[in-house]
Every structure is written in structure tokens, then in C-alpha cells.
mmJSON file of the N, C-alpha and C atoms, coordinates in Angstrom:
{"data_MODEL":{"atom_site":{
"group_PDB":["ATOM","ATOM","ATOM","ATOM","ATOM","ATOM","ATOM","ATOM","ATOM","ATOM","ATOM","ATOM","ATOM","ATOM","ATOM","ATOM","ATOM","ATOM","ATOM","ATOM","ATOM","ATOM","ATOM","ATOM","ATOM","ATOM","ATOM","ATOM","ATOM","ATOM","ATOM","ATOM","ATOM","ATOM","ATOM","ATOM","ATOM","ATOM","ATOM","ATOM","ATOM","ATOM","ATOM","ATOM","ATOM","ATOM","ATOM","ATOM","ATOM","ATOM","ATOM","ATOM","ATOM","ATOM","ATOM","ATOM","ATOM","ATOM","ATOM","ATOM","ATOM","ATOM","ATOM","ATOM","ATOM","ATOM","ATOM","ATOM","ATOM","ATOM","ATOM","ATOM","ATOM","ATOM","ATOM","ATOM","ATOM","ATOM","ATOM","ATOM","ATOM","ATOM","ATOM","ATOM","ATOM","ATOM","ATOM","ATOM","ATOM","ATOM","ATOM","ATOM","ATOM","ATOM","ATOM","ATOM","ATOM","ATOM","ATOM","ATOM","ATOM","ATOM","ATOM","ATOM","ATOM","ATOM","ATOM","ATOM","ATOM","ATOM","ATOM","ATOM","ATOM","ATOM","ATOM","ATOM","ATOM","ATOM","ATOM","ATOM","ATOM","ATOM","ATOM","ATOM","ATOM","ATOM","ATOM","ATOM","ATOM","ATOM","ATOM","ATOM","ATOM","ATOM","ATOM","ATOM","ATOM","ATOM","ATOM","ATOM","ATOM","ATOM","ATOM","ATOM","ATOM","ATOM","ATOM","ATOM","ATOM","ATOM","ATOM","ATOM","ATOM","ATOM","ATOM","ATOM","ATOM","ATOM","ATOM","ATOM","ATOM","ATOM","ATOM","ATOM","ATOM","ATOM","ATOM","ATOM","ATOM","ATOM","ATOM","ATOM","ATOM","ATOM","ATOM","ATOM","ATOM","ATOM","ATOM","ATOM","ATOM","ATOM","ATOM","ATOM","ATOM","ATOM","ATOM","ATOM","ATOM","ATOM","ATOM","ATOM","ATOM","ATOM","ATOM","ATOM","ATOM","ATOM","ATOM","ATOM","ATOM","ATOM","ATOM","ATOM","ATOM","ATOM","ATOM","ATOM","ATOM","ATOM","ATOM","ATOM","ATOM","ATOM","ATOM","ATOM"],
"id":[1,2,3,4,5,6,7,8,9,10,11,12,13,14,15,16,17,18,19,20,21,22,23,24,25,26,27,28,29,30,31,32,33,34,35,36,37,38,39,40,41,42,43,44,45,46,47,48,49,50,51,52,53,54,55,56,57,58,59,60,61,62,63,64,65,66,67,68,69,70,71,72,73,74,75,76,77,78,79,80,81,82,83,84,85,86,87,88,89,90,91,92,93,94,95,96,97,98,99,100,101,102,103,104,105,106,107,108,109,110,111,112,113,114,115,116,117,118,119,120,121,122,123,124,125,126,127,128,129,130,131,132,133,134,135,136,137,138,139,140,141,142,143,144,145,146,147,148,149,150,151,152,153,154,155,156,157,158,159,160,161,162,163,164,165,166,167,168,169,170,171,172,173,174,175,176,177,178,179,180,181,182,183,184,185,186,187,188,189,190,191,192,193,194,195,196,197,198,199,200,201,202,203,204,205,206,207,208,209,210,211,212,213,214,215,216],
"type_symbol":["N","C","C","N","C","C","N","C","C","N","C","C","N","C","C","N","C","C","N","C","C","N","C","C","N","C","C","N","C","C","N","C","C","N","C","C","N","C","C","N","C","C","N","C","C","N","C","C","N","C","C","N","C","C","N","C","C","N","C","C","N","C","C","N","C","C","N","C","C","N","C","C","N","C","C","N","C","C","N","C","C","N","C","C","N","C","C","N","C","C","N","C","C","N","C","C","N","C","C","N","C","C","N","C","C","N","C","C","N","C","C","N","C","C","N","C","C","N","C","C","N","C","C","N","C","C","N","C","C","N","C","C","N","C","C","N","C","C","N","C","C","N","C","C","N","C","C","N","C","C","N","C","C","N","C","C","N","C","C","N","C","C","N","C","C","N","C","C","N","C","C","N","C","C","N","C","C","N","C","C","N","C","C","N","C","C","N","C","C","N","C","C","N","C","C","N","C","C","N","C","C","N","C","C","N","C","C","N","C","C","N","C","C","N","C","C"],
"label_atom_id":["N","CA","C","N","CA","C","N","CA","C","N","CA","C","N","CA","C","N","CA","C","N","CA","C","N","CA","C","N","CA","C","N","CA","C","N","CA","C","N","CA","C","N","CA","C","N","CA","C","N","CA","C","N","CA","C","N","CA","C","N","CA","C","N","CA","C","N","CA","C","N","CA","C","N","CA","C","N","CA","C","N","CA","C","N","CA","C","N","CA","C","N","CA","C","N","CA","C","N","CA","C","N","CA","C","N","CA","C","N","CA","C","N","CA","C","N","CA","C","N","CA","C","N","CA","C","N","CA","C","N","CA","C","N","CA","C","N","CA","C","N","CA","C","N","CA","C","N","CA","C","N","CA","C","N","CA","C","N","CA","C","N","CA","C","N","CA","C","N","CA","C","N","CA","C","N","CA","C","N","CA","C","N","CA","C","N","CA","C","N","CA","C","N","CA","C","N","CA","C","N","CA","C","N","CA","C","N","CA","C","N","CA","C","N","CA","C","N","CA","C","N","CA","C","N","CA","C","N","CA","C","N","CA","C","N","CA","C","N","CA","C","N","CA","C","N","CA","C","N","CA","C"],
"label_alt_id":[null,null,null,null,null,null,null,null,null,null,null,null,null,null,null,null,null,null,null,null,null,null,null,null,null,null,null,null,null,null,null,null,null,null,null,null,null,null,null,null,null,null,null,null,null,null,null,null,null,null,null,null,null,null,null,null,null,null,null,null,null,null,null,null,null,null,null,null,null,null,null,null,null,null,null,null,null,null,null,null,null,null,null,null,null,null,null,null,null,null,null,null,null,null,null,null,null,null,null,null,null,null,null,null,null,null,null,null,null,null,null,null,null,null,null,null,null,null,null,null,null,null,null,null,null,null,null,null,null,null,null,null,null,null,null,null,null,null,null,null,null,null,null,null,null,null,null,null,null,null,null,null,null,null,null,null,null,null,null,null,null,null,null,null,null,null,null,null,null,null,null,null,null,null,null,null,null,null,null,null,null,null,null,null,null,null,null,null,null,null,null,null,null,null,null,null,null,null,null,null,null,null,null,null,null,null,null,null,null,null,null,null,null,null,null,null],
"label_comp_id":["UNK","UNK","UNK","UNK","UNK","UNK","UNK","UNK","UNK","UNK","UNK","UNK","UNK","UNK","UNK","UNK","UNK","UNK","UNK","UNK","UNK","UNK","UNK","UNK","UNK","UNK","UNK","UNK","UNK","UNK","UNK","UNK","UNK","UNK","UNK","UNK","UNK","UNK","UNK","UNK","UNK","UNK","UNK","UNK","UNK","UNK","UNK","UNK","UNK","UNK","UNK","UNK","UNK","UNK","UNK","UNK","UNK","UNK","UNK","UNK","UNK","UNK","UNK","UNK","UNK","UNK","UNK","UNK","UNK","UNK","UNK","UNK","UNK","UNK","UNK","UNK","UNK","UNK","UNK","UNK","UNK","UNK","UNK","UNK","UNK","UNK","UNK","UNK","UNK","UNK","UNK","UNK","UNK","UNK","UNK","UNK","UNK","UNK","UNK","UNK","UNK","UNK","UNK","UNK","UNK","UNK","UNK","UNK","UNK","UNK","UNK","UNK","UNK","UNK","UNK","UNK","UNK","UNK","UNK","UNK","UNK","UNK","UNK","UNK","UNK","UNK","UNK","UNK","UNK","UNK","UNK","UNK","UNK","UNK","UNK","UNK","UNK","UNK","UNK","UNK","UNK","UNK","UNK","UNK","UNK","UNK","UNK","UNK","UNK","UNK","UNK","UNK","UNK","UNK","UNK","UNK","UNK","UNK","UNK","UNK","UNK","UNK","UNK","UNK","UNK","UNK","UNK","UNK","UNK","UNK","UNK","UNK","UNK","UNK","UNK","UNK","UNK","UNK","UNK","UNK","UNK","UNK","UNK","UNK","UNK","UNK","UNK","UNK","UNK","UNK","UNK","UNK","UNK","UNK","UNK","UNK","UNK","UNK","UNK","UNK","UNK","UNK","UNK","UNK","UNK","UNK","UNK","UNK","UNK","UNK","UNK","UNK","UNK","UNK","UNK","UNK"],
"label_asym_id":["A","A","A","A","A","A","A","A","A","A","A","A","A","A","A","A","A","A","A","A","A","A","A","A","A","A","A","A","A","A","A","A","A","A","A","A","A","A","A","A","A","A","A","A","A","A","A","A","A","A","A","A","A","A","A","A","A","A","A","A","A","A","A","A","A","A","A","A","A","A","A","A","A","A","A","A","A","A","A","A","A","A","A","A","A","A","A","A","A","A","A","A","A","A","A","A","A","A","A","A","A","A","A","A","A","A","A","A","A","A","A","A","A","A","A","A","A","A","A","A","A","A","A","A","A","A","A","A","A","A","A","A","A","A","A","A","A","A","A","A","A","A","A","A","A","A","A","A","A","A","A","A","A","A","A","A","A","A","A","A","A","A","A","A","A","A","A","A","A","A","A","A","A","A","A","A","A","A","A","A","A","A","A","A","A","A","A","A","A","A","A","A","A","A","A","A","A","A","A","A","A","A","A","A","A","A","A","A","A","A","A","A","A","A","A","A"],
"label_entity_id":["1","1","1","1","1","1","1","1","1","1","1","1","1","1","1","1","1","1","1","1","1","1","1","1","1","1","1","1","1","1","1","1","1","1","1","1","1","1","1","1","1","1","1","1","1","1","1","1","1","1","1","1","1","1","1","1","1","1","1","1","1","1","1","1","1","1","1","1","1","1","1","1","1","1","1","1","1","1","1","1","1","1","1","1","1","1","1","1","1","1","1","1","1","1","1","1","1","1","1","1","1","1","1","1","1","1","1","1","1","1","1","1","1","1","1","1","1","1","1","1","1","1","1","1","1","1","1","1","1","1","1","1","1","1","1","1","1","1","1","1","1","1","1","1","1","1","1","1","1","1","1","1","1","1","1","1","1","1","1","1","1","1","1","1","1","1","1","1","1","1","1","1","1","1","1","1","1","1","1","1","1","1","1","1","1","1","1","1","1","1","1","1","1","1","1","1","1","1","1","1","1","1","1","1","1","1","1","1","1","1","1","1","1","1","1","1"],
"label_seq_id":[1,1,1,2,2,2,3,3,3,4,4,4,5,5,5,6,6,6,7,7,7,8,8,8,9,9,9,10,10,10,11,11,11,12,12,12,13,13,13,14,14,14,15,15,15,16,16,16,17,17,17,18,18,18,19,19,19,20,20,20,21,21,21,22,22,22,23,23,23,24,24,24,25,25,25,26,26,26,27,27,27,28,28,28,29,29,29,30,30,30,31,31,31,32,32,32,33,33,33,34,34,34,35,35,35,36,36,36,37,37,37,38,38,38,39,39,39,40,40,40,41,41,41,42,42,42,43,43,43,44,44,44,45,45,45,46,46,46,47,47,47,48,48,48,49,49,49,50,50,50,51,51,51,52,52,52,53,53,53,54,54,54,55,55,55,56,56,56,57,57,57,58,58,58,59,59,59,60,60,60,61,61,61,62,62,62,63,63,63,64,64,64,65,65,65,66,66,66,67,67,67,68,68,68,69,69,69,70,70,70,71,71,71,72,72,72],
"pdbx_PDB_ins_code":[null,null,null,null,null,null,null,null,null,null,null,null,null,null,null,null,null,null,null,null,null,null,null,null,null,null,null,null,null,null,null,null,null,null,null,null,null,null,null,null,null,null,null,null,null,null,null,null,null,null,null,null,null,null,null,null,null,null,null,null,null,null,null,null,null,null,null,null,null,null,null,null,null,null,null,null,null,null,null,null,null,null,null,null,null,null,null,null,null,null,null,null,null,null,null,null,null,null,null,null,null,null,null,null,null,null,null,null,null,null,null,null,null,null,null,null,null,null,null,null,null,null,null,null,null,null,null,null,null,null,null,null,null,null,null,null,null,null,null,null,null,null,null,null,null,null,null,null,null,null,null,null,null,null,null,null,null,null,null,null,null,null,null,null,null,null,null,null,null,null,null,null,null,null,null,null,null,null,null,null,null,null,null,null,null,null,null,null,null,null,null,null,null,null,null,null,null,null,null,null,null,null,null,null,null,null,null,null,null,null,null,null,null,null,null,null],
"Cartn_x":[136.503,135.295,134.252,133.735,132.667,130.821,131.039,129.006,128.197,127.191,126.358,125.503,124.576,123.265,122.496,121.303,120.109,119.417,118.672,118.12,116.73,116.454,115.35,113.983,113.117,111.427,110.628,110.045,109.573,107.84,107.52,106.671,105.332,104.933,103.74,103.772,104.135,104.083,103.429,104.422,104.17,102.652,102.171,101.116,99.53,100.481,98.918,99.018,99.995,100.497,99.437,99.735,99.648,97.715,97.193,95.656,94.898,95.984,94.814,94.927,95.549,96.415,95.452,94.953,93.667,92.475,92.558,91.092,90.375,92.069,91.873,91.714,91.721,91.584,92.728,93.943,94.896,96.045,96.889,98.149,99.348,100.089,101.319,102.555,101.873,102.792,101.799,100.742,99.693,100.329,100.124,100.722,101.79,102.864,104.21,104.508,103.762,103.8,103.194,101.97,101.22,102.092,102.914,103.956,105.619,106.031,106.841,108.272,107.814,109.007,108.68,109.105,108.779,108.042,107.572,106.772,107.835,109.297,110.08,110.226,110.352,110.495,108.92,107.99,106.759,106.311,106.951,107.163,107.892,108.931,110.083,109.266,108.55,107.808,107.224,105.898,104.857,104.98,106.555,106.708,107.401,107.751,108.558,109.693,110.639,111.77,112.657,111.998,112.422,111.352,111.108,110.608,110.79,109.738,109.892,110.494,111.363,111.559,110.802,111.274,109.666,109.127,109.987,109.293,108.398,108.379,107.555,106.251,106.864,105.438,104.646,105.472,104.052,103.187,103.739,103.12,102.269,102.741,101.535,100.659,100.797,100.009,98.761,99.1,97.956,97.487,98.027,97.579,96.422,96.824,96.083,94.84,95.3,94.133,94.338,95.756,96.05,96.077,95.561,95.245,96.625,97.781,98.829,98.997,98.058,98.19,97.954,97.664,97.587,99.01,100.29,101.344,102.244,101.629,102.481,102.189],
"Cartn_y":[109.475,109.52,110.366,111.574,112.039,111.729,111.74,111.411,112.116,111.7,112.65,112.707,114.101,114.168,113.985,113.127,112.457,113.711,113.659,114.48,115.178,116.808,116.646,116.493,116.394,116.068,117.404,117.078,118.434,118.647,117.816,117.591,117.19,116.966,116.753,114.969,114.495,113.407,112.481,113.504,113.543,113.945,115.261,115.52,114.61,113.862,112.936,111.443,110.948,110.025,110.631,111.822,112.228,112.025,112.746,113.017,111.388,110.45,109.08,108.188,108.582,107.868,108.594,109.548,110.188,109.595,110.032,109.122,107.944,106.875,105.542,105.934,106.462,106.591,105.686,106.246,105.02,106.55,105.812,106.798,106.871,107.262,107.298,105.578,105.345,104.05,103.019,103.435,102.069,101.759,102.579,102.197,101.802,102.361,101.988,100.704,100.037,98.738,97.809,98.341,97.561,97.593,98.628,98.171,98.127,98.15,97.257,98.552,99.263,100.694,101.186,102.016,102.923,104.408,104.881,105.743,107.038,106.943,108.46,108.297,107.061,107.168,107.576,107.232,107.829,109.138,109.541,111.277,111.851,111.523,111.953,112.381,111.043,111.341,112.35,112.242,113.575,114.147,114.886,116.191,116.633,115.746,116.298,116.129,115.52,115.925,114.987,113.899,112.538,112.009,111.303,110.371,109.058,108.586,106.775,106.412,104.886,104.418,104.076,103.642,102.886,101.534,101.026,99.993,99.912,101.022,101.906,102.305,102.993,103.569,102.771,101.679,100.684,100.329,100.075,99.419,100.462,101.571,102.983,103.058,102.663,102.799,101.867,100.343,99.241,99.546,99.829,99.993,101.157,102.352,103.367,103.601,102.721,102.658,104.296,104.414,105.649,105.848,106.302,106.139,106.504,105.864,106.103,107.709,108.42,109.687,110.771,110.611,111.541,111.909,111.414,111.022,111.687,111.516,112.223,113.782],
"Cartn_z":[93.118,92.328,93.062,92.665,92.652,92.762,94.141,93.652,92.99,91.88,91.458,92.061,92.8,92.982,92.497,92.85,92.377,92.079,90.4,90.349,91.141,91.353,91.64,90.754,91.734,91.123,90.479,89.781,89.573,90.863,90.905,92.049,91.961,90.178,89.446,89.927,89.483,90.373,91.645,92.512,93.876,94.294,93.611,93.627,93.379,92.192,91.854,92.844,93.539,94.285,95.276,96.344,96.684,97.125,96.018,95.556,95.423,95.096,94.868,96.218,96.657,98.538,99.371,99.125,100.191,99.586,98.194,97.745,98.202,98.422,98.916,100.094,100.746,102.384,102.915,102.468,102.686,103.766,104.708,104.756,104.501,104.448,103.418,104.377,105.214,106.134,105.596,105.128,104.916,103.324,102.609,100.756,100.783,101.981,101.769,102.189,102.813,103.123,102.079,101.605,100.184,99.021,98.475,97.132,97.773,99.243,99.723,99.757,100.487,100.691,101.755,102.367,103.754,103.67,104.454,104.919,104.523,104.992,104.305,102.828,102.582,100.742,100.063,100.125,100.389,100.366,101.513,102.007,100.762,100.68,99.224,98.254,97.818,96.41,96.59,97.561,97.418,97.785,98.352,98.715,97.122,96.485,94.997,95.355,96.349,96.686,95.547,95.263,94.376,93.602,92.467,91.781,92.054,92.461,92.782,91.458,91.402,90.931,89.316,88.538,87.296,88.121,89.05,89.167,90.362,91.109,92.222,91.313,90.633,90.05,89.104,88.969,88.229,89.743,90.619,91.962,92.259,92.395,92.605,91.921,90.177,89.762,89.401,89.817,90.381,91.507,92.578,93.728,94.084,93.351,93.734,91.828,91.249,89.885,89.499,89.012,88.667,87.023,86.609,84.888,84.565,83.885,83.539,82.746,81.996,81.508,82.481,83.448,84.433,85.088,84.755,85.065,84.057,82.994,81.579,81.675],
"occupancy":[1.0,1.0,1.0,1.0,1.0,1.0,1.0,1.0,1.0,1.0,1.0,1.0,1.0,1.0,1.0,1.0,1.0,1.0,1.0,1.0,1.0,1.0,1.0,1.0,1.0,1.0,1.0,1.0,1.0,1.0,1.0,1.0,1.0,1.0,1.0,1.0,1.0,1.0,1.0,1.0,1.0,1.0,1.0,1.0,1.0,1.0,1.0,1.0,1.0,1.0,1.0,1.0,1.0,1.0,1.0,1.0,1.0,1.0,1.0,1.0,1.0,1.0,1.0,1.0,1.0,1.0,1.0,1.0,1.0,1.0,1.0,1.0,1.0,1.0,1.0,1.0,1.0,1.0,1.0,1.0,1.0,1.0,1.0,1.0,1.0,1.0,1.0,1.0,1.0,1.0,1.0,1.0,1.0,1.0,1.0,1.0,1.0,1.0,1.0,1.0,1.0,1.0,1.0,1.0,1.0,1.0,1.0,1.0,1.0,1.0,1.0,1.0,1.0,1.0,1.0,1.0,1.0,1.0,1.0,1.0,1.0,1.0,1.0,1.0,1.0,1.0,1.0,1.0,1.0,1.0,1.0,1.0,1.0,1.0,1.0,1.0,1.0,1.0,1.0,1.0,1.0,1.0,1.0,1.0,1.0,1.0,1.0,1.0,1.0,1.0,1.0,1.0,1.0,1.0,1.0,1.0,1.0,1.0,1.0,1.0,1.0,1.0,1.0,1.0,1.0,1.0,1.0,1.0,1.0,1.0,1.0,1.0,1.0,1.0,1.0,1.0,1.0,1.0,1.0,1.0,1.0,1.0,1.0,1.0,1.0,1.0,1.0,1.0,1.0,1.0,1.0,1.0,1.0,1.0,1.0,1.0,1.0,1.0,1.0,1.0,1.0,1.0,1.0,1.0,1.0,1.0,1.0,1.0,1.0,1.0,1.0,1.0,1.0,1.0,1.0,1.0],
"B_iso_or_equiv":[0.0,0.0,0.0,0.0,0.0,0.0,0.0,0.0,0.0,0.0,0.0,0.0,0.0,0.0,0.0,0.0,0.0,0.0,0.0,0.0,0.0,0.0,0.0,0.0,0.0,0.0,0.0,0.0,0.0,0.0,0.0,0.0,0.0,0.0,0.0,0.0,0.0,0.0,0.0,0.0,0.0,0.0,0.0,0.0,0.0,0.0,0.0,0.0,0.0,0.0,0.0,0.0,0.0,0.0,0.0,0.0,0.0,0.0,0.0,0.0,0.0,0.0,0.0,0.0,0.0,0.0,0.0,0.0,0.0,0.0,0.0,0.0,0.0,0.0,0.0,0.0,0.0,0.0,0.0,0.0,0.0,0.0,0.0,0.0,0.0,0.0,0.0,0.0,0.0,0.0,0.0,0.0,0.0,0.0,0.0,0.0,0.0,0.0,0.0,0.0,0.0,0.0,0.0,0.0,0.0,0.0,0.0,0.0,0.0,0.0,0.0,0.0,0.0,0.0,0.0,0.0,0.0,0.0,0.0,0.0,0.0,0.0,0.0,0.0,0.0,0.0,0.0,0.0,0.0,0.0,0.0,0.0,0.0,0.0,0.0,0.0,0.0,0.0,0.0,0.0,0.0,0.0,0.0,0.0,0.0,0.0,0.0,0.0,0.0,0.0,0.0,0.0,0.0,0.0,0.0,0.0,0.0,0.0,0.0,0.0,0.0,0.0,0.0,0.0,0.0,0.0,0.0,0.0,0.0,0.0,0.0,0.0,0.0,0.0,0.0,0.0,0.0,0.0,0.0,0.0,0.0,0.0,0.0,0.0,0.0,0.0,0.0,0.0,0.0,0.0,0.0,0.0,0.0,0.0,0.0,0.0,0.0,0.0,0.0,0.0,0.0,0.0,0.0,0.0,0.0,0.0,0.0,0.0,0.0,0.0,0.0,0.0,0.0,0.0,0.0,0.0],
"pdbx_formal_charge":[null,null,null,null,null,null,null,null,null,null,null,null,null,null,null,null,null,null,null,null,null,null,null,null,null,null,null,null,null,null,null,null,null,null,null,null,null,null,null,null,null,null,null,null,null,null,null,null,null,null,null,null,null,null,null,null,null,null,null,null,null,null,null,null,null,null,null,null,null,null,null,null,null,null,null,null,null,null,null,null,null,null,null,null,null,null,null,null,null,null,null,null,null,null,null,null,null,null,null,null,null,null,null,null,null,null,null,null,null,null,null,null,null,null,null,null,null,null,null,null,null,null,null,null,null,null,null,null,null,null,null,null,null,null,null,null,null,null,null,null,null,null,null,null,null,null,null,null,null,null,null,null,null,null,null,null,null,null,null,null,null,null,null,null,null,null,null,null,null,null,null,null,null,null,null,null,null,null,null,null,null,null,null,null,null,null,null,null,null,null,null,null,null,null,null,null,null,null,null,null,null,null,null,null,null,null,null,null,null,null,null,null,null,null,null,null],
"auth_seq_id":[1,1,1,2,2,2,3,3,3,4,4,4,5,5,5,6,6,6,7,7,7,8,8,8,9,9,9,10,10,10,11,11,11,12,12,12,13,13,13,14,14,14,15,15,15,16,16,16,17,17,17,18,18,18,19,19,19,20,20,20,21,21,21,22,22,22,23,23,23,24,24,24,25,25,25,26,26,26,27,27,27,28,28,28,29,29,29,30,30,30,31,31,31,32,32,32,33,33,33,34,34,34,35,35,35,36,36,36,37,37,37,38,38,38,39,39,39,40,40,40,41,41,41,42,42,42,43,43,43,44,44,44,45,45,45,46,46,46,47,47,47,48,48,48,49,49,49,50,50,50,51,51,51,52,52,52,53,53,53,54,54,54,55,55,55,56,56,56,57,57,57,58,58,58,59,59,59,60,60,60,61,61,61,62,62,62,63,63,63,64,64,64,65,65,65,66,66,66,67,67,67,68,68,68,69,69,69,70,70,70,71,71,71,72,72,72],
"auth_comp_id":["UNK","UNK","UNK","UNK","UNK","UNK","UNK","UNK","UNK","UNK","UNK","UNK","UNK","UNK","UNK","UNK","UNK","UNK","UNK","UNK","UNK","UNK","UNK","UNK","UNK","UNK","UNK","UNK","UNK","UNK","UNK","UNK","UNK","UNK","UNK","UNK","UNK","UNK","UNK","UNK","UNK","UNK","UNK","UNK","UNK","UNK","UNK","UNK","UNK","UNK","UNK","UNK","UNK","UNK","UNK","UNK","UNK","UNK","UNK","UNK","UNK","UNK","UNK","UNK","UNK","UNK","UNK","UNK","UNK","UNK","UNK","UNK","UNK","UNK","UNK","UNK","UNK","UNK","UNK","UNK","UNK","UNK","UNK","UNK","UNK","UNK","UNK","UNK","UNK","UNK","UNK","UNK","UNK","UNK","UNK","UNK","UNK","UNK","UNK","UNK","UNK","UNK","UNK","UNK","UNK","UNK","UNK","UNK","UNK","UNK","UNK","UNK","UNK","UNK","UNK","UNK","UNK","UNK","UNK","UNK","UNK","UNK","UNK","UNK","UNK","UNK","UNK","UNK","UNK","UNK","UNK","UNK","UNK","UNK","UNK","UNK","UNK","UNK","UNK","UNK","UNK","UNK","UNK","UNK","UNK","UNK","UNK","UNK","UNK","UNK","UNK","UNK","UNK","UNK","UNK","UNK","UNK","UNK","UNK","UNK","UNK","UNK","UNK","UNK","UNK","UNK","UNK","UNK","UNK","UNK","UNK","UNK","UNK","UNK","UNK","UNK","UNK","UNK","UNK","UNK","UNK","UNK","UNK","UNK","UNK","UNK","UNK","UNK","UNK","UNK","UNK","UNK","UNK","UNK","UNK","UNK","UNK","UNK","UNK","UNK","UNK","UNK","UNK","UNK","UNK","UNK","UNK","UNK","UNK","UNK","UNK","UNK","UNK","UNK","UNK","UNK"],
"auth_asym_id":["A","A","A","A","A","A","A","A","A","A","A","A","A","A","A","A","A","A","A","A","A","A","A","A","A","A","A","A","A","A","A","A","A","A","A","A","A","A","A","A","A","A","A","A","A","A","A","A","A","A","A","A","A","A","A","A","A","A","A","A","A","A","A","A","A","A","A","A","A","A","A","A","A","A","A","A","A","A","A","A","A","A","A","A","A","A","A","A","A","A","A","A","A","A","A","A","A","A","A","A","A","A","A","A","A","A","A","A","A","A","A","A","A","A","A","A","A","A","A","A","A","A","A","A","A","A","A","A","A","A","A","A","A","A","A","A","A","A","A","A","A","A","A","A","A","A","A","A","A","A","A","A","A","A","A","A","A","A","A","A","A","A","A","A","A","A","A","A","A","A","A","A","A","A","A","A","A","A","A","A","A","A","A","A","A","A","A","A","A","A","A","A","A","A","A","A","A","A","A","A","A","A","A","A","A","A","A","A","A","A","A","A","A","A","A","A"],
"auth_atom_id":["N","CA","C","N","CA","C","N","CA","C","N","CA","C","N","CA","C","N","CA","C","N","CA","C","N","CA","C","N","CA","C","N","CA","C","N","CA","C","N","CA","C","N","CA","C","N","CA","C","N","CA","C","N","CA","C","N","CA","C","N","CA","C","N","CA","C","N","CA","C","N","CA","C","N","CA","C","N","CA","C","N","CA","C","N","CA","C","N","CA","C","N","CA","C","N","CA","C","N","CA","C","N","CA","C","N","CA","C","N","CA","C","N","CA","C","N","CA","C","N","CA","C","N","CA","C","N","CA","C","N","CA","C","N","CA","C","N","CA","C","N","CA","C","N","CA","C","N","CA","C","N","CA","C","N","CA","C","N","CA","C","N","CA","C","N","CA","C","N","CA","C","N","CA","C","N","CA","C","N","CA","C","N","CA","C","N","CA","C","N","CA","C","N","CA","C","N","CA","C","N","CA","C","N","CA","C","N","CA","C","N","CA","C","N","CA","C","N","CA","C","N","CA","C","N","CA","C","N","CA","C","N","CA","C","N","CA","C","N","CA","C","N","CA","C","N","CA","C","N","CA","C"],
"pdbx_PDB_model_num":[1,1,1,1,1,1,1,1,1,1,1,1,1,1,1,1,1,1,1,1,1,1,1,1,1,1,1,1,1,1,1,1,1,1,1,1,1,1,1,1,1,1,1,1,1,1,1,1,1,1,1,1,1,1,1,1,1,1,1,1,1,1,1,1,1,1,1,1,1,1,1,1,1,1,1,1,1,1,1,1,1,1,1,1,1,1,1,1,1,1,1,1,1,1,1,1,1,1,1,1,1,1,1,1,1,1,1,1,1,1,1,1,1,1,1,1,1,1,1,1,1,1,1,1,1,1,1,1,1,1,1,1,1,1,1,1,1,1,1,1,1,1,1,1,1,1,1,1,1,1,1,1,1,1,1,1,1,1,1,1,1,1,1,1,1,1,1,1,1,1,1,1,1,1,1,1,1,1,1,1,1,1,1,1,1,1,1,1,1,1,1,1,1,1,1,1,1,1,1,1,1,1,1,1,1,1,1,1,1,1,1,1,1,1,1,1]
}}}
């Protein structure tokens, strides 16, 4: 059996993750501990390399008061 590669990110995402995690004056080891993941999965997202999970990004998106259309 064949693994499939996880798709990549396009990086819009990552970007607004990215933009509300400085806002908070937070660092990417501090959030990753507040919705319960690590500092390289973190890195992943806002470099675009991956898309958090849906159930990541509901946590990102309480945590950092990210208006869900900014995302779409």
C-alpha cells in the first residue's frame, strides 16, 4: 500500500494565524500550548507548509478572536 502525501497549504491561512499570534503578543510555543499542539506543528501552519486540522482551527480561532471570514 502506497502512502498518500498530505496535501499542501496554500499559505492564506498560515498567514492570518500568523498576523493574530503577534497581535496577541503571544509566540508560536506560547499558543501551541494554549489549544494543546507543539511549537513545529505551529511552525507548519504559518509557514503554509500544512493546514491545521478543523478541530485546530476552531481552537485558533477562540483563542486568537479570529473572525471566521477572514479565513474564507
Amino acid at each position: 500500500m502506497t502512502k498518500r502525501p498530505k496535501p499542501k497549504a496554500d499559505g492564506r491561512i498560515g498567514k492570518v494565524i500568523r498576523e493574530h499570534r503577534r497581535k496577541k503578543g503571544l509566540t508560536q510555543t506560547e499558543l501551541a500550548e494554549l489549544i494543546g499542539t507543539d511549537q513545529r506543528s505551529l511552525s507548519k501552519w504559518e509557514s503554509g507548509i500544512y493546514d491545521p486540522t478543523a478541530t485546530f482551527l476552531l481552537k485558533l480561532i477562540k483563542t486568537l478572536d479570529i473572525d471566521i471570514s477572514a479565513l474564507l
